[in-house]
FIVEXDREN-667478 format. One record per residue (C-alpha): residue in three letters; x, y, z. Coordinates in steps of 0.001 Angstrom, whole numbers, padded with zeros to 6 digits, always signed. Layout:
ALAXYZ
...
END
This chain:
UNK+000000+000000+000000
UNK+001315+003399-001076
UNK+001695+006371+001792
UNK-000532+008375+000253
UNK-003648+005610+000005
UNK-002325+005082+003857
UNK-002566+008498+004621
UNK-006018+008801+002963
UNK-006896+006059+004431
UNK-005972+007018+008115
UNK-007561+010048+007924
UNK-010677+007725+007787
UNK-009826+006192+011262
UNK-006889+007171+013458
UNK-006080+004062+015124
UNK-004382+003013+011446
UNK-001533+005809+012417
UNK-000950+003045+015014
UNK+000090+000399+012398
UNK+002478+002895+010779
UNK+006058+002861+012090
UNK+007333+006231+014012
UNK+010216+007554+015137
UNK+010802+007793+018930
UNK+011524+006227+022262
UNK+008997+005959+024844
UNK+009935+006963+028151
UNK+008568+007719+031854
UNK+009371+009069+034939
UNK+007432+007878+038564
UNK+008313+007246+041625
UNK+009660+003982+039821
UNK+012026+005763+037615
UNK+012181+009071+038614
UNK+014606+010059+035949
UNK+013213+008749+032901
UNK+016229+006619+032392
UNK+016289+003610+029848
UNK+016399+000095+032226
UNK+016007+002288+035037
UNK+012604+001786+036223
UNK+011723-000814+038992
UNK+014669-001206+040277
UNK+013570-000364+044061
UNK+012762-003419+046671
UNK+010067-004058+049164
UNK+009236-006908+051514
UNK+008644-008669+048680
UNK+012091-009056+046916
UNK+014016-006634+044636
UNK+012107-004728+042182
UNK+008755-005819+043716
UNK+007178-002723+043986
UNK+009490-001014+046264
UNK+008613+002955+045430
UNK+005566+002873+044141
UNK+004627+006621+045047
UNK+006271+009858+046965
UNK+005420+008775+050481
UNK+004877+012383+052326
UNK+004804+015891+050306
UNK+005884+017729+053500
UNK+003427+021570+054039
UNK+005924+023947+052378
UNK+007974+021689+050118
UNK+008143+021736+046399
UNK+008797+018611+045299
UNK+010272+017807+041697
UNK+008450+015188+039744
UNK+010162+015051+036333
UNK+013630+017075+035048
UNK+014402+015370+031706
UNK+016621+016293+028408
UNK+014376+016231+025476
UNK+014037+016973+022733
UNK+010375+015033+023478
UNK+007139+015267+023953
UNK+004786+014591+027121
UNK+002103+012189+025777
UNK+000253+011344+029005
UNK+000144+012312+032502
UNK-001831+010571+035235
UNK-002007+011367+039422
UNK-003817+010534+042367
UNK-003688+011912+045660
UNK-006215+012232+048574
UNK-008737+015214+048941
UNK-007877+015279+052478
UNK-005249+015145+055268
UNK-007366+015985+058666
UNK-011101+017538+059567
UNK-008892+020954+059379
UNK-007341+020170+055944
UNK-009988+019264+053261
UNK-008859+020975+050359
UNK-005909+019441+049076
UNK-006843+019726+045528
UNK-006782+023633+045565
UNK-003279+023473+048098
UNK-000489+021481+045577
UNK-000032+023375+042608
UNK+001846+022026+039143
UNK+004026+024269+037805
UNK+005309+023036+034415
UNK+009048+024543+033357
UNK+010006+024487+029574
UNK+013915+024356+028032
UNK+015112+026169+031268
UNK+012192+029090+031860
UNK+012278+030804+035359
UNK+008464+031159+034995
UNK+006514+028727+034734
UNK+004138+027512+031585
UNK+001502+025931+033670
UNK+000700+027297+037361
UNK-002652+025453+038488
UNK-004109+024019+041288
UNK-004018+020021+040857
UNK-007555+019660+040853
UNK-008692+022971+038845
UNK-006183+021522+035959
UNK-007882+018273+035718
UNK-011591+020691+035409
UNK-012245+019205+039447
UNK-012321+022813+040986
UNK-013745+024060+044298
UNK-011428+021049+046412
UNK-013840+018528+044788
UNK-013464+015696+042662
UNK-015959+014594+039675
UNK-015660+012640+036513
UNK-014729+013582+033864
UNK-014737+011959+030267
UNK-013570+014395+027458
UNK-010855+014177+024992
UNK-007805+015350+026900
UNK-009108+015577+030407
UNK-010111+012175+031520
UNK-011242+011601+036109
UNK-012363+008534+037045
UNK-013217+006988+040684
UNK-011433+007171+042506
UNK-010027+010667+041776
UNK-007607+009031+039357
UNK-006950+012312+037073
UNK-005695+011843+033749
UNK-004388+014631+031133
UNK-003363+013634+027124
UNK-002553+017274+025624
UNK+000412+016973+023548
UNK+003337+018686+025362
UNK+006563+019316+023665
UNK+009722+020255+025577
UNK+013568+020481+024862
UNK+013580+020375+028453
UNK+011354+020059+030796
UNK+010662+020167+034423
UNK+007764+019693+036454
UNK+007186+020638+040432
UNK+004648+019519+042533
UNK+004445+022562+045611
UNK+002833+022018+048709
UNK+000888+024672+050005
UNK-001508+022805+052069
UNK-001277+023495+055693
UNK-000472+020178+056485
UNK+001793+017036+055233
UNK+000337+015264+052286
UNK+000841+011389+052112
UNK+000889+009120+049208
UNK+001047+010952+045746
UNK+000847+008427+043040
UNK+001920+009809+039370
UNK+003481+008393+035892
UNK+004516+010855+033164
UNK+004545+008906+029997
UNK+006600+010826+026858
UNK+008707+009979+023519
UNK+012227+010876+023022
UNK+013167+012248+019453
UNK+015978+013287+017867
UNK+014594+017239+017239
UNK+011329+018719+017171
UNK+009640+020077+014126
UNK+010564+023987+013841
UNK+007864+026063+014959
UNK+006667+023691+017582
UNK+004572+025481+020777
UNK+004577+024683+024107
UNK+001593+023936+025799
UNK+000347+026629+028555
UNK-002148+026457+031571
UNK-003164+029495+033722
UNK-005481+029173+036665
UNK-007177+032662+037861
UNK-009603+033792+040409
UNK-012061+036595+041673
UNK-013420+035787+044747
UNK-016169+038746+043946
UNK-016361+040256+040255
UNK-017496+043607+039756
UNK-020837+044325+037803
UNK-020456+045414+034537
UNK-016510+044703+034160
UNK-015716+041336+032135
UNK-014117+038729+034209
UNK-010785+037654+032825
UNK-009590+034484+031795
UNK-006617+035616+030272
UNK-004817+038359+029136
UNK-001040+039344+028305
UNK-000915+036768+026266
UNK+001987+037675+022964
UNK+003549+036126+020298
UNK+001995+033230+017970
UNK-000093+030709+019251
UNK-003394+028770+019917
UNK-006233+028855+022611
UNK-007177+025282+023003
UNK-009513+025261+026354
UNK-011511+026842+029335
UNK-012214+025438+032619
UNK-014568+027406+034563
UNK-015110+026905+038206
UNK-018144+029398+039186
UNK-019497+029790+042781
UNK-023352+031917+042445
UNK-022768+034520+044713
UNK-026806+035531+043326
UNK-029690+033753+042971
UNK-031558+033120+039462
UNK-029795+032064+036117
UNK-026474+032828+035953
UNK-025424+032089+032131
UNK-025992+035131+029923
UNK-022938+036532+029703
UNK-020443+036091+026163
UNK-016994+034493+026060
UNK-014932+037146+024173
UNK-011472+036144+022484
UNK-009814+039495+021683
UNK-007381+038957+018791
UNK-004227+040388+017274
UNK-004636+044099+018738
UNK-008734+044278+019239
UNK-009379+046682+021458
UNK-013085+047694+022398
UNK-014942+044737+020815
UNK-013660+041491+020208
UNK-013440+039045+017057
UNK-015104+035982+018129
UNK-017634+035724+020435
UNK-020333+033512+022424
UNK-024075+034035+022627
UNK-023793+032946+026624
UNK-022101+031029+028402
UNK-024091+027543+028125
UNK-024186+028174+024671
UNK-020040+028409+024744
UNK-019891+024949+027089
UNK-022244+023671+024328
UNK-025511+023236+026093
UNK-028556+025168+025745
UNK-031486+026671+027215
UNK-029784+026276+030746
UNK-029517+022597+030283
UNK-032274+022618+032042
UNK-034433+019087+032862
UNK-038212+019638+034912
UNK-039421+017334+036595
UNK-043069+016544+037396
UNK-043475+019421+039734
UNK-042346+021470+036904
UNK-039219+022813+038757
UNK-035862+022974+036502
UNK-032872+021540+037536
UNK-029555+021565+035414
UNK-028215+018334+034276
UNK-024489+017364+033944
UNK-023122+016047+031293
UNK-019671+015107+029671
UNK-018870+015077+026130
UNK-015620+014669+024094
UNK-014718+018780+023467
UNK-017774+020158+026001
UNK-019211+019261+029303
UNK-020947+020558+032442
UNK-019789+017854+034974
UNK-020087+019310+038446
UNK-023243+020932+040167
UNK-023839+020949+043602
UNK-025278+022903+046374
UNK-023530+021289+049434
UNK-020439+020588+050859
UNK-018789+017205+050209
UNK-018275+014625+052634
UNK-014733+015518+053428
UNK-015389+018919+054198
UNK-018398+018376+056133
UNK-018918+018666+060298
UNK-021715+018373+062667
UNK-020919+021641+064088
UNK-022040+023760+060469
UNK-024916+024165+057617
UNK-023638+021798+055164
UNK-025844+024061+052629
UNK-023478+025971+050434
UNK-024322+028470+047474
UNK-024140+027034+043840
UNK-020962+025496+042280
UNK-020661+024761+038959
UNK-017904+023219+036839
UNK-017856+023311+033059
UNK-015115+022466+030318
UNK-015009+023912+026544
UNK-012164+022605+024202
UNK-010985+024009+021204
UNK-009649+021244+019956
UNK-011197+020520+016678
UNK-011750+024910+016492
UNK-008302+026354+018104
UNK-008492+030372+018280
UNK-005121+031335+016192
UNK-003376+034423+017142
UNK-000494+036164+015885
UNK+000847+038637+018037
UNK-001197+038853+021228
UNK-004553+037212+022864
UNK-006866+038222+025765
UNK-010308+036096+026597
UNK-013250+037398+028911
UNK-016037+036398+029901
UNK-019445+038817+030724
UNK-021083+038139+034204
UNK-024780+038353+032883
UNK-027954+036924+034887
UNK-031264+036683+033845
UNK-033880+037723+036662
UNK-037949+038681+036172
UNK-036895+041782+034518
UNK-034475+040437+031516
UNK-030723+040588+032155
UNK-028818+041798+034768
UNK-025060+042950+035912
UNK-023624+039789+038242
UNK-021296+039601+040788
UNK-020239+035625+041677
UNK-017129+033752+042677
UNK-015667+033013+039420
UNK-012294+030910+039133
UNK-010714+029588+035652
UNK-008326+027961+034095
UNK-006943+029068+030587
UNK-005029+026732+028131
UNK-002919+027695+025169
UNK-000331+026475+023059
UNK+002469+029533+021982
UNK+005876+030335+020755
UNK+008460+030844+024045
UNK+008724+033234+025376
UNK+005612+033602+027748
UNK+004566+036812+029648
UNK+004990+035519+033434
UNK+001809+034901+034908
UNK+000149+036876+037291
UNK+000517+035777+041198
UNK-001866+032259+041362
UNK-002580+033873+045781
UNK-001935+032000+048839
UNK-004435+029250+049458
UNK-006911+031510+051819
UNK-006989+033227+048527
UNK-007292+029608+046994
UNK-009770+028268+049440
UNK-013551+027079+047888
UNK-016525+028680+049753
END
């Protein structure tokens, strides 16, 4: 069979690129082989016998300590990343998953690429873990968080910080990548930015991202909103300001259920004829988390479990990437609907921006302390 009947033929179904040979070397770093090394990996003993399982995770992420998870030589490319930690430590530390922040480091930055809470990155904000089934996010039970963006490096380095007020035990993770030779020219590198307002103001866009230049792609949103107000909260536009726009942008969404590709308030009634929004998860849009109470882990007898709103929805621009050539800035409008049409909100509105560009990258605004962090 000729390349090009292959090729046309692949483009038909991708799993034939799998019966194609490809350059590369696969590679992974884990507590098992923490340096990526070739014949490296299980070489740690247990009660068991040598290489039976003898480091199978970092044992304790001390409060305070940043603690390096992979510091390779490329040139490669990250194909996989996978992690599991608990949500909790004590009654008086539930929220883990906004307290250890990833902070990705590309061919020998001082800033970092990606800056994110571990749960916020895999779309799990407010300190809560859900599932999630979508193309390059993937949670499953139990809070077993999986990520498959492409992410090319000539070097890279990845931290795990601890800024949980208490020790952390047992963090399982495996970073799976392929060694090459070079990397195409022109490659990006891939970008993550988590953000927060604890209170927006009415009438001024909330921002998901801004001081963004050079060339490069938008490729996601994850949007962790707390309803600070009561009736629907989903009016407001998603505006991608392109390439020097300045009062109005060039792309646009008619709401914000409409941009996580739902409609109508994904609303469901049941036979009282009350709405109630149903999750959902889909390949490049979902809606996964809704609730109205605190979890388990942060519960206690001594408190109204009764919280306001959270939501958490996902949009990926995967098959639709928002080019830019010189600079990029995305909002998002915080407009209600109440008895008298549309109205100015103010909510809780955390987010996390992803984006593939050119090095370098303006250094990201400060990601706050984790009072700042902390869910309501």
């Amino acid at each position: 069979m000729q390349v090009d009947s292959l090729g046309a033929f692949s483009a038909r179904n991708p799993l034939d690129s799998l019966a194609v040979t490809a350059p590369g070397r696969t590679r992974c770093v884990n507590a098992e082989n923490p340096t990526g090394g070739k014949g490296t990996a299980a070489t740690a003993a247990s009660a068991l016998g040598p290489s039976r399982k003898g480091s199978p995770c970092i044992q304790t992420v001390k409060a305070g300590e940043s603690v390096t998870l992979m510091n390779v030589d490329g040139p490669g490319v990250i194909r996989h990343i996978w992690m599991t930690v608990t949500d909790r430590t004590s009654p008086t530390g539930p929220n883990v998953l906004r307290n250890l922040i990833l902070e990705f480091y590309w061919d020998g930055e001082e800033t970092p690429s990606v800056q994110c809470p571990i749960g916020d990155f895999f779309c799990c904000g407010h300190a809560q873990a859900c599932r999630v089934n979508s193309m390059p996010v993937v949670v499953v039970p139990n809070r077993g968080f999986n990520c498959y963006f492409s992410m090319p490096f000539e070097r890279a380095r990845i931290v795990l910080r601890n800024d949980h007020n208490e020790d952390v035990p047992a963090f399982f993770y495996q970073i799976d990548y392929t060694e090459y030779d070079s990397l195409p020219a022109g490659t990006m590198r891939f970008h993550a930015q988590w953000r927060r307002e604890r209170v927006t103001e009415p009438a001024r866009d909330y921002v998901v991202l801004d001081g963004v230049q050079g060339r490069g792609a938008y490729i996601g949103t994850y949007l962790a909103l707390t309803a600070l107000e009561s009736r629907w909260w989903g009016e407001g536009e998603v505006k991608m300001y392109i390439d020097g726009d300045d009062q109005y942008p060039t792309w646009c969404s008619t709401g914000a259920e409409d941009y996580f590709g739902g409609a109508w308030s994904f609303a469901d009634f049941d036979e009282h004829g009350r709405m109630h929004e149903q999750t959902f998860c889909a390949p490049y849009v979902g809606f996964p988390f809704y609730s109205q109470r605190l979890a388990s882990h942060r519960e206690s007898a001594y408190w109204d479990v009764n919280t306001p709103v959270t939501r958490g929805l996902y949009r990926w621009h995967i098959p639709d990437p928002i080019y830019f050539e010189h600079d990029l800035r995305v909002e998002w409008q915080q407009i209600g609907t109440e008895e008298g049409g549309n109205f100015e909100r103010q909510d809780d509105v955390a987010s996390v921006a992803y984006w593939y560009q050119l090095e370098p990258h303006t250094p990201f605004t400060p990601i706050g302390d984790r009072h700042f962090r902390q869910p309501r």
